[in-house]
N, CA, C and O atoms as a DFTB+ gen file, in Angstrom:
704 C
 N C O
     1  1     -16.971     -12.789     -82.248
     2  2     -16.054     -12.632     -81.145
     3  2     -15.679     -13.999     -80.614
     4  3     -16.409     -14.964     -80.386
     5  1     -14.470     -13.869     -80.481
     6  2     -13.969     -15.347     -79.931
     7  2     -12.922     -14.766     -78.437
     8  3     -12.110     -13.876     -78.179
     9  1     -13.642     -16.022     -77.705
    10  2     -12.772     -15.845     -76.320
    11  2     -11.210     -16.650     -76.473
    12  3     -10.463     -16.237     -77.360
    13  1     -10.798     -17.677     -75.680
    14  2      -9.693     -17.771     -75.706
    15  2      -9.464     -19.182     -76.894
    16  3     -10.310     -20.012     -77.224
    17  1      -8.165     -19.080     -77.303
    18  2      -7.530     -20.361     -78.271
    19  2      -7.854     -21.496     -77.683
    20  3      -7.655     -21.757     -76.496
    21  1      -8.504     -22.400     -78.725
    22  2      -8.678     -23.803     -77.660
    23  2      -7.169     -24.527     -78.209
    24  3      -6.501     -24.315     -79.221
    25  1      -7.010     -25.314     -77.242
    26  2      -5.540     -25.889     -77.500
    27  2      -5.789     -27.512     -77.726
    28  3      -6.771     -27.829     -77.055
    29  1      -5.380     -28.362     -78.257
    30  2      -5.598     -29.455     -79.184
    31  2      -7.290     -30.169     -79.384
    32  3      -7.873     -31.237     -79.200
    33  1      -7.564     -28.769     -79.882
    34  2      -9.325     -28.901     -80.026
    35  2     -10.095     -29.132     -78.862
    36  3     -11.119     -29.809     -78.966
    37  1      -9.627     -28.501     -77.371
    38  2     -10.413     -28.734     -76.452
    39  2     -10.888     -27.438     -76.001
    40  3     -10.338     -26.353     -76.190
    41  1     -12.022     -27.683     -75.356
    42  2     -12.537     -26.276     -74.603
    43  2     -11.213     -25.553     -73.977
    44  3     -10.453     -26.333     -73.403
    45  1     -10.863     -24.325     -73.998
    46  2     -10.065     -23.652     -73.462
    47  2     -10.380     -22.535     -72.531
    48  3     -10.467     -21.376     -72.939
    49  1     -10.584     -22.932     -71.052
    50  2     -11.067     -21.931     -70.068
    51  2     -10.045     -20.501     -69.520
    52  3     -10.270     -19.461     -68.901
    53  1      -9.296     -20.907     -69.913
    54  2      -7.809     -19.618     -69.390
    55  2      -7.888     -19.726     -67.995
    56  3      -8.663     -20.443     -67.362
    57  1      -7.221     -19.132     -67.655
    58  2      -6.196     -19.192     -66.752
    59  2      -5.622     -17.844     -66.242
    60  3      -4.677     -17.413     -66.901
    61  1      -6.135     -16.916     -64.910
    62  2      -6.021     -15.709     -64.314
    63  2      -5.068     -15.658     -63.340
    64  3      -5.414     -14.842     -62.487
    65  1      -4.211     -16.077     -63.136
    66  2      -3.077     -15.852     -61.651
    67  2      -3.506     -14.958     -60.730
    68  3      -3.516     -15.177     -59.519
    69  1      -3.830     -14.045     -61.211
    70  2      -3.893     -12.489     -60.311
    71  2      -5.481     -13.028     -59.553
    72  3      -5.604     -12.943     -58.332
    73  1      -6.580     -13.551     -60.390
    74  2      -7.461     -13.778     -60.132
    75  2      -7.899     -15.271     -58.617
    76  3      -8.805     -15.509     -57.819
    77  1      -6.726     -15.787     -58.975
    78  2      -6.774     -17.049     -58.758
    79  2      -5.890     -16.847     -56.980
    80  3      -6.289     -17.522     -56.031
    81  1      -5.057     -16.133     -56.874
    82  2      -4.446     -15.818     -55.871
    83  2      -5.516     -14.569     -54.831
    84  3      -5.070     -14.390     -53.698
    85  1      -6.355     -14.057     -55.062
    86  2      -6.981     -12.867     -54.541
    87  2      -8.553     -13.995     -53.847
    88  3      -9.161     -13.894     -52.782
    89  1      -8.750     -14.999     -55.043
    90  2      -9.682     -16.250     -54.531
    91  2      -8.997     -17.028     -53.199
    92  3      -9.591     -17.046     -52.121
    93  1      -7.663     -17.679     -53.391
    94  2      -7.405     -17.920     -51.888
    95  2      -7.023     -17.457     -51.290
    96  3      -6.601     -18.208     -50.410
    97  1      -6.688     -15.837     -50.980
    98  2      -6.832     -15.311     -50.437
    99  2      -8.107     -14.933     -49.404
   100  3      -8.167     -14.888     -48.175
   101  1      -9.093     -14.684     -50.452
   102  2     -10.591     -14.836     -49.579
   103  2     -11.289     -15.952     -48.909
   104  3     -12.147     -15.935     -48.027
   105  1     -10.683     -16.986     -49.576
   106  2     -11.091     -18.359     -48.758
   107  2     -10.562     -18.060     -47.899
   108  3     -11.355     -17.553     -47.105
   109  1      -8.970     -18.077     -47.307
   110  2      -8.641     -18.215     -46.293
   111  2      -8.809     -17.623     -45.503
   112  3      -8.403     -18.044     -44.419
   113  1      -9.744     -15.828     -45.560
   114  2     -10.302     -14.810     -44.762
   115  2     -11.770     -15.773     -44.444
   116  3     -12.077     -15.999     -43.273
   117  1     -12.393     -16.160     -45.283
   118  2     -13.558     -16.750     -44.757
   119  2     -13.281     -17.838     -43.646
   120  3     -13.799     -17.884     -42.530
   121  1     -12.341     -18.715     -44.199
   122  2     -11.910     -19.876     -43.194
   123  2     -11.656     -19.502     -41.632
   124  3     -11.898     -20.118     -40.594
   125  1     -11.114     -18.338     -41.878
   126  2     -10.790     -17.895     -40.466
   127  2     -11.568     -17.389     -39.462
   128  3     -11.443     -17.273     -38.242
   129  1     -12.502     -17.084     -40.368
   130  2     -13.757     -15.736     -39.817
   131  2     -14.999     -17.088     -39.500
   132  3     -16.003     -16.975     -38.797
   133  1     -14.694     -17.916     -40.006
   134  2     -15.965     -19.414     -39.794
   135  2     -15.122     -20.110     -38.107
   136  3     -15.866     -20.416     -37.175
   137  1     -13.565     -20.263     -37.966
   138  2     -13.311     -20.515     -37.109
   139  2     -13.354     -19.858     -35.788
   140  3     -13.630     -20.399     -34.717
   141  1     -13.035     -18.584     -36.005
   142  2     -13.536     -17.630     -35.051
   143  2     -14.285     -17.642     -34.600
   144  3     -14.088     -17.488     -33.395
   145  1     -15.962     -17.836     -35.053
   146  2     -17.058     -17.803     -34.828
   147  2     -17.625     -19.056     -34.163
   148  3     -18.527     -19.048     -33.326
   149  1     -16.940     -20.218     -34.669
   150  2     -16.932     -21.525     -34.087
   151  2     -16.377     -21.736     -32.857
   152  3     -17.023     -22.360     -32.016
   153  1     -14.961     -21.194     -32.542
   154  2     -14.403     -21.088     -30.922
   155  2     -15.004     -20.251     -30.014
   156  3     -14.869     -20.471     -28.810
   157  1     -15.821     -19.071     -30.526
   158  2     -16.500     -17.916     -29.640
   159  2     -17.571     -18.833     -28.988
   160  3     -17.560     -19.019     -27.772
   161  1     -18.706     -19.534     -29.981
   162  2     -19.237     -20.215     -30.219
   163  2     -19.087     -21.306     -28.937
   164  3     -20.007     -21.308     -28.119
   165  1     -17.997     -22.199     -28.745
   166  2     -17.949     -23.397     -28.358
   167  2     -17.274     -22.971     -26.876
   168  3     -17.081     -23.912     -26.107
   169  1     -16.932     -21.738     -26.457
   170  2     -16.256     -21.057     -25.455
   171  2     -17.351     -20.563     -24.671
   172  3     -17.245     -20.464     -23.448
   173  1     -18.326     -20.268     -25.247
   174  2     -19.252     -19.557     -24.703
   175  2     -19.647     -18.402     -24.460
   176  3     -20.239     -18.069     -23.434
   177  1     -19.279     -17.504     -25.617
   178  2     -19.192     -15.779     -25.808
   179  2     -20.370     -15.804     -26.658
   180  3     -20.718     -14.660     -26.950
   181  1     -21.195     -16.825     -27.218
   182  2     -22.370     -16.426     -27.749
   183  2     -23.588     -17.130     -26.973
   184  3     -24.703     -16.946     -27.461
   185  1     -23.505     -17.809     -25.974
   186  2     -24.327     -18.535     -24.910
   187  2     -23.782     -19.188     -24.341
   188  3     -22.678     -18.758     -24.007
   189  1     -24.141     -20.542     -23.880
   190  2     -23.681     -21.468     -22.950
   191  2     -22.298     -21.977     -23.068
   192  3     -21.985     -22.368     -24.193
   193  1     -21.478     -22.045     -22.209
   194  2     -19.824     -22.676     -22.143
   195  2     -19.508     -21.486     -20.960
   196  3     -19.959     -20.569     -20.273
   197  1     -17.809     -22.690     -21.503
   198  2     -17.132     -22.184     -19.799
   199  2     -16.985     -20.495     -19.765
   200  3     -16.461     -19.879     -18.837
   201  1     -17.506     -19.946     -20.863
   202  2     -17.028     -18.171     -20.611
   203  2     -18.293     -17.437     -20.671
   204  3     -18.235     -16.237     -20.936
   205  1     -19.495     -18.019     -20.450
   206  2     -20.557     -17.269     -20.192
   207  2     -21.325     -17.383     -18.952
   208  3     -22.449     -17.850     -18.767
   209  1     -20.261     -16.718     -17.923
   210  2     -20.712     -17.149     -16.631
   211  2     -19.560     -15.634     -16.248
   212  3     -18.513     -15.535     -16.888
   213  1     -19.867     -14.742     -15.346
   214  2     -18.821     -14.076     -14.899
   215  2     -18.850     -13.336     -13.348
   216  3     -19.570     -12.337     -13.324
   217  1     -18.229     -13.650     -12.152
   218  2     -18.430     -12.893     -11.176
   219  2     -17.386     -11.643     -11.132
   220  3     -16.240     -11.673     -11.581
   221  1     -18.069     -10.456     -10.450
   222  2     -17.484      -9.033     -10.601
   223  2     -17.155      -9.440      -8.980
   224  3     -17.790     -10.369      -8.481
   225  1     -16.121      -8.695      -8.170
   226  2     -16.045      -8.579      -6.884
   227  2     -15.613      -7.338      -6.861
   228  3     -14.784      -6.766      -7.569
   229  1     -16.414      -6.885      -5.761
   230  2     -15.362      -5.366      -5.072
   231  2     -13.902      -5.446      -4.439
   232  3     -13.701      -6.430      -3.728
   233  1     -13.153      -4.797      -4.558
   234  2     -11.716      -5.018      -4.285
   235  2     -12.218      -4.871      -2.647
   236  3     -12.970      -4.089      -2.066
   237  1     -11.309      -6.168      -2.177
   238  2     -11.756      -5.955      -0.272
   239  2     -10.745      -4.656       0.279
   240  3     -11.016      -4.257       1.412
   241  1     -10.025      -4.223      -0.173
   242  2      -9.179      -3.119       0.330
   243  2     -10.171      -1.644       0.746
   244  3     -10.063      -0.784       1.620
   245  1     -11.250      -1.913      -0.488
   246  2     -12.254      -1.055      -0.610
   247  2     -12.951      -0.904       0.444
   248  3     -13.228       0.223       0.853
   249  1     -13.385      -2.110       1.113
   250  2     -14.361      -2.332       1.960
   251  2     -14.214      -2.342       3.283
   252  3     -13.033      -2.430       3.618
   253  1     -15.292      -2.259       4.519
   254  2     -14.658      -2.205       6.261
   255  2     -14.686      -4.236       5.786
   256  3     -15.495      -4.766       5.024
   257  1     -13.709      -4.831       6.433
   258  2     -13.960      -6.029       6.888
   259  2     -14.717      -7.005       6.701
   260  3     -14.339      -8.043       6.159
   261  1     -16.092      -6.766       7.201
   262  2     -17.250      -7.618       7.625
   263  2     -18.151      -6.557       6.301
   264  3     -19.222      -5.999       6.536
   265  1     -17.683      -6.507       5.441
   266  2     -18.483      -5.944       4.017
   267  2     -18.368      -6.360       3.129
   268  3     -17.204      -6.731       2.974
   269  1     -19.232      -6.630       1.990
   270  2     -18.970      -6.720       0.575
   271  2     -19.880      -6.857      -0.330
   272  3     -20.994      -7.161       0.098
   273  1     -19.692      -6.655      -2.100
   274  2     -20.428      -6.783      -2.991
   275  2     -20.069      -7.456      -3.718
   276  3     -18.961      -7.176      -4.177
   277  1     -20.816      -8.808      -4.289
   278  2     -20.199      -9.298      -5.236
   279  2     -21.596      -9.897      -6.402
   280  3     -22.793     -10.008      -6.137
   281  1     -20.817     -10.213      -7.801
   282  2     -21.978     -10.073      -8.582
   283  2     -22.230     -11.215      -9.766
   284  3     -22.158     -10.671     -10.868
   285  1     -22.427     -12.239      -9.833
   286  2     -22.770     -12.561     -10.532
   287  2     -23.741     -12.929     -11.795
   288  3     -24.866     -13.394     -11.608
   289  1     -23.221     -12.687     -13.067
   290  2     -23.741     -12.150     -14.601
   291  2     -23.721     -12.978     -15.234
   292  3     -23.194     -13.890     -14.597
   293  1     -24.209     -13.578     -17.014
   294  2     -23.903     -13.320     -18.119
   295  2     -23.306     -12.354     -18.469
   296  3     -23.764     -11.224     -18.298
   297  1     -21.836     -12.651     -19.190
   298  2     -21.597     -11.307     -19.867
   299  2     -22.635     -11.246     -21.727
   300  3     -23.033     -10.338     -22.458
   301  1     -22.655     -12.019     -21.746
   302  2     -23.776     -11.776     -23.042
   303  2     -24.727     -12.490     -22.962
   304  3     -24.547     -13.665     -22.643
   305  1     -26.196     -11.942     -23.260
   306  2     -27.382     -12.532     -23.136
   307  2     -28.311     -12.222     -25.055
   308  3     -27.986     -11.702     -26.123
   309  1     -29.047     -12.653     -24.707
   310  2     -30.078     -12.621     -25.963
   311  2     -31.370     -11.736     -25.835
   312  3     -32.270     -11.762     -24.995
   313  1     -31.204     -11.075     -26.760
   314  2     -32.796      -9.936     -26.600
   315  2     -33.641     -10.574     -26.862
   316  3     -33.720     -11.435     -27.738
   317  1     -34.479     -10.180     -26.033
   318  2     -36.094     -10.753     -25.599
   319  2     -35.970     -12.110     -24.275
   320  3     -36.748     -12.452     -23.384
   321  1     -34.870     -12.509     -24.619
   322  2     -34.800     -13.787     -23.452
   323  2     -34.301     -13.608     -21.716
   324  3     -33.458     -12.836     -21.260
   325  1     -34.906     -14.321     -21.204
   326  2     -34.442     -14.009     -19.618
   327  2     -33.003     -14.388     -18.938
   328  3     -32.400     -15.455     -19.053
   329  1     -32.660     -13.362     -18.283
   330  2     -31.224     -13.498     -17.677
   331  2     -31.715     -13.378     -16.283
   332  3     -32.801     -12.981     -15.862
   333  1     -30.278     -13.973     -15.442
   334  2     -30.351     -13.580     -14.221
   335  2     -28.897     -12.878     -13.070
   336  3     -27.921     -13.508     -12.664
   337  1     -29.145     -11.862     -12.888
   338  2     -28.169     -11.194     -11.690
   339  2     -28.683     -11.433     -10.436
   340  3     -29.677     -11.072      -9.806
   341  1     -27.313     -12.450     -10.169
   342  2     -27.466     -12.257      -8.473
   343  2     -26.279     -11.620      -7.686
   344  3     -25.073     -11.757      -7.889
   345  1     -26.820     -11.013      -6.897
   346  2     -25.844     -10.056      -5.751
   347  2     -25.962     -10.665      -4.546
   348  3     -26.923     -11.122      -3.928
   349  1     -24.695     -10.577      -4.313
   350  2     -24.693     -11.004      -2.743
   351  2     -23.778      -9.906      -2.021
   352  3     -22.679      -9.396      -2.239
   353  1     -24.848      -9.790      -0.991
   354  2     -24.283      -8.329      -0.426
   355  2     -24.164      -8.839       1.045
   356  3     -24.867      -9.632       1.671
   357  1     -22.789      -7.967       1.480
   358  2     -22.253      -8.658       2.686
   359  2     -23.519      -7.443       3.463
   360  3     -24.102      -6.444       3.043
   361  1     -23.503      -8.233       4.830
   362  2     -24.239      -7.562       6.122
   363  2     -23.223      -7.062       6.747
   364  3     -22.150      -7.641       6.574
   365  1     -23.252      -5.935       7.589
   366  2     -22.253      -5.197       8.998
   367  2     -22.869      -6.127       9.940
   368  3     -24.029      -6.531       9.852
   369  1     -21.893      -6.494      10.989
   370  2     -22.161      -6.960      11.920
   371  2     -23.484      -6.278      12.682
   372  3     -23.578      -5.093      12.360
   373  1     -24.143      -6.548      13.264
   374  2     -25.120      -6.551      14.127
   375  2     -26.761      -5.562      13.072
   376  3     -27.858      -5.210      13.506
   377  1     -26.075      -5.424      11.482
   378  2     -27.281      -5.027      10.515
   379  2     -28.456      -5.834      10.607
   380  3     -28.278      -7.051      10.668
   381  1     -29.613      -5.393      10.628
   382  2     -30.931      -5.805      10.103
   383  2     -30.921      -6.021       9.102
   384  3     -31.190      -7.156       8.709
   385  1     -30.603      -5.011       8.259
   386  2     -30.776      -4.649       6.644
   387  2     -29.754      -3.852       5.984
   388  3     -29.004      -2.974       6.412
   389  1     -29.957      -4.532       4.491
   390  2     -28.713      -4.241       3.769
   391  2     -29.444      -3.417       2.348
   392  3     -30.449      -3.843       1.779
   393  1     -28.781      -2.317       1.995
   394  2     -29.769      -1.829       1.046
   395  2     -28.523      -1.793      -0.238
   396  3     -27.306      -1.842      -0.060
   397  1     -29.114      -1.712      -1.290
   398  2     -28.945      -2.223      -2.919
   399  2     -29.241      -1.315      -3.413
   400  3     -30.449      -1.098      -3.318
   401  1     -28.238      -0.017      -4.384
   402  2     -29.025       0.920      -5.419
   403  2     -28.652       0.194      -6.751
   404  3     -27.689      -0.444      -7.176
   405  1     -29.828       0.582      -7.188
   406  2     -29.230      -0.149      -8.480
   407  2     -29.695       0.639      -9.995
   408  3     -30.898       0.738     -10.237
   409  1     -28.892       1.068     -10.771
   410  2     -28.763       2.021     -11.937
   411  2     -29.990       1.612     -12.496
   412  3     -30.550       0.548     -12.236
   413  1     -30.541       2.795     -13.553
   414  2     -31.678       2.903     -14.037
   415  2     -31.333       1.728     -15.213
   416  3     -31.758       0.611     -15.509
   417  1     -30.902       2.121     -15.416
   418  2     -30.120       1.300     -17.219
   419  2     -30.840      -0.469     -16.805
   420  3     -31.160      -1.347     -17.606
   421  1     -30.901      -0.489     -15.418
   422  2     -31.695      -1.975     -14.956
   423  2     -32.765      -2.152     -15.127
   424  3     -33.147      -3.309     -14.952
   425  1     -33.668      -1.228     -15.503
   426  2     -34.993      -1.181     -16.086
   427  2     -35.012      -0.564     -17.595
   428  3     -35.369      -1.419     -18.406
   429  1     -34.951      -0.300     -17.717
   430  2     -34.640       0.142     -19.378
   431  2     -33.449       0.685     -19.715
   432  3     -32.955       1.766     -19.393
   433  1     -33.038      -0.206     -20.413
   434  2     -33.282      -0.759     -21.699
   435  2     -33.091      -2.663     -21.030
   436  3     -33.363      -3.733     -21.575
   437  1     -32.575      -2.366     -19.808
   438  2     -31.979      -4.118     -19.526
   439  2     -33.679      -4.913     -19.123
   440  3     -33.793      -6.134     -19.018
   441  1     -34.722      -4.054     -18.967
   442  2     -35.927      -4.842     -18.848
   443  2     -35.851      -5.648     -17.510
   444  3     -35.723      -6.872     -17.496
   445  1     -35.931      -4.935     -16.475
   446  2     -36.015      -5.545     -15.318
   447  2     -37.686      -6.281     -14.583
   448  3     -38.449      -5.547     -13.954
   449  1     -37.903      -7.325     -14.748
   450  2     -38.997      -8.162     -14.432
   451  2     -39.184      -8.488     -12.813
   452  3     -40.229      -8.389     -12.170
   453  1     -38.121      -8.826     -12.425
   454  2     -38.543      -9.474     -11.002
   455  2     -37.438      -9.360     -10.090
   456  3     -36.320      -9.042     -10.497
   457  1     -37.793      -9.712      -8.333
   458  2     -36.345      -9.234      -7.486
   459  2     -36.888     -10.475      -6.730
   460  3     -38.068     -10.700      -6.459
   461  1     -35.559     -11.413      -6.374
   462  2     -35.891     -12.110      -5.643
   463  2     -34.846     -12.279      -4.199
   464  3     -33.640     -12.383      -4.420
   465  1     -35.097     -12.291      -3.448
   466  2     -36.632     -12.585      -2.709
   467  2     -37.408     -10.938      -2.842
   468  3     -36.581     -10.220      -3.403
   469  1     -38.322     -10.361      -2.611
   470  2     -38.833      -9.328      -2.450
   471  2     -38.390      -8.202      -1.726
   472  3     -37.845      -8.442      -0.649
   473  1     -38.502      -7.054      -2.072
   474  2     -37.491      -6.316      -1.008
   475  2     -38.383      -5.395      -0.478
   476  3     -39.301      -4.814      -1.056
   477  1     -37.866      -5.283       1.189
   478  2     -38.838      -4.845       2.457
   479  2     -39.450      -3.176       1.988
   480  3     -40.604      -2.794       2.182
   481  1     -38.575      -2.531       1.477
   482  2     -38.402      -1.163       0.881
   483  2     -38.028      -1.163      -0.414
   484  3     -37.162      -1.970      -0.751
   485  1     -38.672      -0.148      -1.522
   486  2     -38.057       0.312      -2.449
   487  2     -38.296       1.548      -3.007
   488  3     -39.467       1.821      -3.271
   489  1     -37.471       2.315      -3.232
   490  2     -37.581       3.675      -3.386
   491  2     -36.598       4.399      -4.753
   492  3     -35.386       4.320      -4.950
   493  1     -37.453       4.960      -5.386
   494  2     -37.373       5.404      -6.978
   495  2     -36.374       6.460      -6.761
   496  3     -36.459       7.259      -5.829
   497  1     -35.379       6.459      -7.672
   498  2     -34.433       8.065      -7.554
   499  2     -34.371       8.594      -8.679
   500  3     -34.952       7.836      -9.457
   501  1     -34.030       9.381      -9.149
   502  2     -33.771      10.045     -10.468
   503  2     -32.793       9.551     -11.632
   504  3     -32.607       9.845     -12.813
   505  1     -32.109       8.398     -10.444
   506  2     -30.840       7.616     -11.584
   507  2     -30.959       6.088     -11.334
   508  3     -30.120       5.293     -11.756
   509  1     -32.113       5.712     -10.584
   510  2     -31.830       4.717     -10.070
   511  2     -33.278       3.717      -9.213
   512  3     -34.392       3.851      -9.720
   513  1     -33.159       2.955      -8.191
   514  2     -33.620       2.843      -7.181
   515  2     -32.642       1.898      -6.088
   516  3     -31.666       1.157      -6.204
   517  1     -33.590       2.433      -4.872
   518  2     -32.748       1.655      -3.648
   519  2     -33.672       0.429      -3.084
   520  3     -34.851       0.649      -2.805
   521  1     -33.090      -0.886      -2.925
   522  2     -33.817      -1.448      -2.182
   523  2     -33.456      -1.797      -1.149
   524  3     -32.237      -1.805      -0.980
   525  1     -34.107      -2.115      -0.321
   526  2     -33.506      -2.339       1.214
   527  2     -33.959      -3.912       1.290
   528  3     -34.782      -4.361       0.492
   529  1     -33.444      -4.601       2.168
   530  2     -33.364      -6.278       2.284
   531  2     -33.330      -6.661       3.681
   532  3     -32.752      -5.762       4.294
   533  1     -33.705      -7.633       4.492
   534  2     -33.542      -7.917       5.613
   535  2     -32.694      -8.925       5.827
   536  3     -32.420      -9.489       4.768
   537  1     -32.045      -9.489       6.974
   538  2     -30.766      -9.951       6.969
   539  2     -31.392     -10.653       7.878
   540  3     -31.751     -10.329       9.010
   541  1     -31.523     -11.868       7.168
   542  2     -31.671     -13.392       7.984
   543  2     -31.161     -13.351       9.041
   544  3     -29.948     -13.150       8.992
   545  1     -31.956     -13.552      10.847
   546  2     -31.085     -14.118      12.045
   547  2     -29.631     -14.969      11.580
   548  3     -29.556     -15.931      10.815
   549  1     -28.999     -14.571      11.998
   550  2     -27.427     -15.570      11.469
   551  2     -26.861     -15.663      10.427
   552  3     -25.909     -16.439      10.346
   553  1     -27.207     -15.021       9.485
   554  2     -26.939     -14.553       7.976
   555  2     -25.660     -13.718       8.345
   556  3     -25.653     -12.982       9.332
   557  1     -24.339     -13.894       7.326
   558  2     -23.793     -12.746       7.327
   559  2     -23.651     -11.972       6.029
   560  3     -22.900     -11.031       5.774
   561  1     -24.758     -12.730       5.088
   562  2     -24.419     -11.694       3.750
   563  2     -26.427     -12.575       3.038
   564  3     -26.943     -13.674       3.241
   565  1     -26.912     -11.273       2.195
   566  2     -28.166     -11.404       1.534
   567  2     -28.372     -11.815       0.100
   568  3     -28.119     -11.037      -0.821
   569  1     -28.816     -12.997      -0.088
   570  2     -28.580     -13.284      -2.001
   571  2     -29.484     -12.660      -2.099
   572  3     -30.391     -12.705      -1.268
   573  1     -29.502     -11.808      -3.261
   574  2     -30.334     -11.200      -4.679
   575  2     -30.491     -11.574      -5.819
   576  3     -29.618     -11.203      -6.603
   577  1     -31.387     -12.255      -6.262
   578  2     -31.798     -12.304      -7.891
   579  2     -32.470     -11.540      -8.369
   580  3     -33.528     -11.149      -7.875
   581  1     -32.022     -11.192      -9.370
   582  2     -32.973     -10.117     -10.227
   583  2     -33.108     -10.693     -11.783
   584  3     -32.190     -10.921     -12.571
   585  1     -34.564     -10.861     -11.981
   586  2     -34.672     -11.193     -13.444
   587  2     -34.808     -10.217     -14.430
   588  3     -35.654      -9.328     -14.333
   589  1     -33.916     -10.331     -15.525
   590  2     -34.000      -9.163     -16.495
   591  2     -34.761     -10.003     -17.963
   592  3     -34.634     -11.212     -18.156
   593  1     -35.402      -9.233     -18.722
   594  2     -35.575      -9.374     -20.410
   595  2     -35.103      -8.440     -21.152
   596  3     -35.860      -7.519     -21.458
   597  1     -34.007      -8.443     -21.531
   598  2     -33.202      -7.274     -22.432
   599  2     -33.984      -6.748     -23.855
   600  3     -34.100      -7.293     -24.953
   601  1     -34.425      -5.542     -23.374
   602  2     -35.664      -4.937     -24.487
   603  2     -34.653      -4.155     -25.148
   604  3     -35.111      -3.067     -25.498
   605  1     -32.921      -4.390     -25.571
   606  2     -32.582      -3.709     -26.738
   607  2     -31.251      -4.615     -27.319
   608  3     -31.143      -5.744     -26.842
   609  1     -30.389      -4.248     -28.169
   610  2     -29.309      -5.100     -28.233
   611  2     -28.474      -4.297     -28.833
   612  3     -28.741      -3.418     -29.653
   613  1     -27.105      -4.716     -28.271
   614  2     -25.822      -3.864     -27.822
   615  2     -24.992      -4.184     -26.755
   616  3     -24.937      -5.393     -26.533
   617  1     -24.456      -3.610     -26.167
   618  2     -23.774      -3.065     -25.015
   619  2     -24.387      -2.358     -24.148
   620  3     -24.254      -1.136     -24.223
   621  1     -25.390      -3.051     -22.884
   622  2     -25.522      -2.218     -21.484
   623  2     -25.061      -2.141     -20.555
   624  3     -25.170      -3.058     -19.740
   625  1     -24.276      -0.890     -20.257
   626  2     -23.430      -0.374     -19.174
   627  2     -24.523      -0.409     -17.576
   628  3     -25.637       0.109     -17.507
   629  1     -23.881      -1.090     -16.538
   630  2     -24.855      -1.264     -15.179
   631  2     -23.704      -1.495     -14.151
   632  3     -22.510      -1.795     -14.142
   633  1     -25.105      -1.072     -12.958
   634  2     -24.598      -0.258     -11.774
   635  2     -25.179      -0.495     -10.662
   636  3     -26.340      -0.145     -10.448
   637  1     -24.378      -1.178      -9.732
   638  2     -24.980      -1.354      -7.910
   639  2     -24.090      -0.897      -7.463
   640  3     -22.926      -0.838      -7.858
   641  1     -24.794      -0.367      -6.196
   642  2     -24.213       0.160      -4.803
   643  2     -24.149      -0.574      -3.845
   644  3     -25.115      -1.287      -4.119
   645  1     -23.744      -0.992      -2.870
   646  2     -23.989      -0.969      -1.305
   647  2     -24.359      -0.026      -0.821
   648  3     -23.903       1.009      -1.308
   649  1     -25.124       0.083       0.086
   650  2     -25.210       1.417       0.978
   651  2     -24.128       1.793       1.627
   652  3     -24.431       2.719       2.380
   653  1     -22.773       1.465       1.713
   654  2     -21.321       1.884       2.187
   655  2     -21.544       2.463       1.059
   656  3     -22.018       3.523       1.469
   657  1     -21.550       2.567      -0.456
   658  2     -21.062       3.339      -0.775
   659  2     -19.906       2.391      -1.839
   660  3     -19.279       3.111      -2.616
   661  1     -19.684       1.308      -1.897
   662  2     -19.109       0.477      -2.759
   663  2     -20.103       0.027      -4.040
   664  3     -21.116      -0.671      -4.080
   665  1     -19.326       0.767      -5.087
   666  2     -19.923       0.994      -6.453
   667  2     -19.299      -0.111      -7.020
   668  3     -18.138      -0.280      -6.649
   669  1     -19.863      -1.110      -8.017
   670  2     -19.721      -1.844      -9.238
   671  2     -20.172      -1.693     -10.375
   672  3     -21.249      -2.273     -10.510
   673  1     -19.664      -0.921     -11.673
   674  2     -20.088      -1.068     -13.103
   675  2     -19.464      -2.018     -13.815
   676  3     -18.262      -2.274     -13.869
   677  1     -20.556      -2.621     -14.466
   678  2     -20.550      -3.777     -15.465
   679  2     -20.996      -3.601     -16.849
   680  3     -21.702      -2.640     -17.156
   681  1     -20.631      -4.457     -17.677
   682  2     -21.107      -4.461     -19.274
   683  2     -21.468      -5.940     -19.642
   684  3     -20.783      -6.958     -19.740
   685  1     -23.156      -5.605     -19.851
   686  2     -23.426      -7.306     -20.561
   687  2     -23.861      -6.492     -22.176
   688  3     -24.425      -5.491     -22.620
   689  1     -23.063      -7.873     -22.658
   690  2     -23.887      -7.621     -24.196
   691  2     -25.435      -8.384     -24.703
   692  3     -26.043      -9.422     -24.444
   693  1     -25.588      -7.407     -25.406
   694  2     -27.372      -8.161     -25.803
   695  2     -27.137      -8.179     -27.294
   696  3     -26.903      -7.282     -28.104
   697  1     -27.323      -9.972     -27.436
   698  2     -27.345     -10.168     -28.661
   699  2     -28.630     -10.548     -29.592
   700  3     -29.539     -11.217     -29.101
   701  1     -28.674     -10.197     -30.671
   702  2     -29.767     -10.437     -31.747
   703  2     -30.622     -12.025     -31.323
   704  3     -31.539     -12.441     -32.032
């Protein structure tokens, strides 16, 4: 069996067009799919940069005045590694305390570790828990940190309240 004619006694490798066009074709799918990954990358959709940082706000139309919820996230974090949500929740004028429900999905699967500062009350619900917070003399709004370790990876859908009654759902991703 003989493969192709050699032409003035030299090795003769041939020559596929169909073959040869479907090759840069796939380079240039790879090329693209390497750049992609490199701008996500350098943007900060797979960790650190200017797009892995995100605050949620409640629309103020929503709210009385002297109210509010607002939230700052990662929108994507890394499973097993620590993240942090902080809330800052507005006080009513002449409030003691400002209370925080916050969706189950915050303890499992999002692996909820720690609340900072500590909260005066906390109370377990069937979808959730509430914590209650005290409102610094002269304070008109309470920071919250909450440390999470994301015990799955995907997409977790999450959820705070105010005690008004002003709901925020969010989506962080948990990556490998």
């Amino acid at each position: 069996m003989r493969g192709a004619d050699p032409v003035n006694n030299e090795l003769e490798v041939g020559f596929n067009a169909d073959f040869e066009k479907r090759w840069h074709g796939a380079e240039l799918v790879g090329r693209v799919l390497m750049m992609m990954f490199v701008l996500a990358a350098v943007t900060g959709l797979l960790g650190n940069g200017p797009l892995d940082h995100h605050t949620l706000l409640s629309s103020p139309e929503a709210l009385p005045a002297d109210s509010r919820l607002a939230i700052d996230y990662e929108p994507a974090v890394r499973y097993g590694t620590g993240t942090q949500i902080t809330f800052h929740l507005g006080a009513r004028s002449g409030a003691d305390t400002v209370r925080l429900f916050l969706g189950s999905n915050i303890v499992e699967p999002f692996g909820l570790q720690q609340i900072a500062p500590q909260p005066q009350r906390s109370v377990a619900t069937h979808d959730g828990m509430v914590l209650t917070f005290p409102v610094p003399p002269g304070a008109s709004d309470v920071l919250v940190r909450v440390m999470a370790k994301p015990g799955t990876v995907g997409p977790v859908g999450l959820l705070a309240r105010e005690d008004d009654g002003v709901e925020l759902r969010w989506r962080q991703w948990v990556l490998p």
